[in-house]
N, C-alpha and C positions, 0 to 999 in steps of 0.2 A: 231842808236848806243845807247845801250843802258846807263846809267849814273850809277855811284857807288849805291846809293841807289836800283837800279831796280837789279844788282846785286845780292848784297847782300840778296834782298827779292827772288830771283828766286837760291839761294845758299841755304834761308830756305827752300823754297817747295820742293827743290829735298832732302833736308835732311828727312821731312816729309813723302814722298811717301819712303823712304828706310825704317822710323818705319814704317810704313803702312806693309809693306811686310812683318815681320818682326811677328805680331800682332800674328797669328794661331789663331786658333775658336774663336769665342765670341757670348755672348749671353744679348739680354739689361734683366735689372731688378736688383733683390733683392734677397736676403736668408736671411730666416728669422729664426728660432728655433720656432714650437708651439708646445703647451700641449695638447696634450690628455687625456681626460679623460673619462675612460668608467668603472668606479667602480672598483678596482682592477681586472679590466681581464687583461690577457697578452700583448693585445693589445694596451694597456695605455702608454703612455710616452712621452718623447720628441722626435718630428723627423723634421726634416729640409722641409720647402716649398719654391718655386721658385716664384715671382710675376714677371708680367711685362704687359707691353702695347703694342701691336703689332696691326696696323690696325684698329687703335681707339676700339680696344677691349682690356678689360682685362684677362687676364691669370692666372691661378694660379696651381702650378707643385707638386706632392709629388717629394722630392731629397729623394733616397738609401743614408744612413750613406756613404756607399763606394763609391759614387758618390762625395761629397760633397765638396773635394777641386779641382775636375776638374770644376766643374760649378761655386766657385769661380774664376779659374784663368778664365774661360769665359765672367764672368762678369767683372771683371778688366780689361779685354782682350776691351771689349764695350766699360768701361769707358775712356779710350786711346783712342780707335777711335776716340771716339765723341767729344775727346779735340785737336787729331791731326785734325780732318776735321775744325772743328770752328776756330783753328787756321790758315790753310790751304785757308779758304775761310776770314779770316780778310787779309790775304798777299796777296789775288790775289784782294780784292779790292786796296789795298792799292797802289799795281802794274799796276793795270788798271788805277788810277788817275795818277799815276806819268807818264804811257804813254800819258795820253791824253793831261795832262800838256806838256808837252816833244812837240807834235805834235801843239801843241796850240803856243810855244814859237818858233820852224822852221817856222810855216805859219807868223807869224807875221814878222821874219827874212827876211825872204823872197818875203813878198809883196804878200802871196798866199792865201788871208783869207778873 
């Protein structure tokens, strides 16, 4: 049986796996704005780059002007991720002590330990 606190902790994780679902595309990293410079050719100016780490390697992406706030919301999109799992996995330790607590306190109840 489980106790009010194991509860309430398996009440946040299923709230977590529904933002999870929730999330659409993502992508990890950064956008950054850099300058070109190629002596007044046309080619010169500001355009948007993508960084990121993927596989212990590094990445780096030219982003289209018209690209540019869908690879933001992707990246925001990561940034959630990565706070609903870190979240997600502090509640399931927290949930696994409070079970083994729980089985710790019946064995001793009951003389089975």
């Amino acid at each position: 049986m489980m106790n009010k606190g194991q509860v309430t902790i398996e009440t946040e994780i299923a709230k977590i796996k529904k933002a999870l679902l929730k999330l659409g595309h993502m992508h990890p990293g950064s956008l950054s704005q850099q300058k070109r410079s190629r002596g007044g050719s046309p080619r010169g100016g500001i355009y948007h780059q993508l960084s990121y780490s993927y596989a212990g390697k590094g990445h780096t992406k030219y982003v289209r002007p018209e690209d540019v706030p869908e690879v933001k919301q992707e990246i925001e999109n990561y940034r959630r991720f990565r706070g609903l799992t870190t979240k997600w996995v502090e509640l399931a330790i927290e949930l696994a002590k409070l079970r083994r607590d729980e089985g710790r306190l019946k064995r001793r109840i009951t003389g089975k330990e």
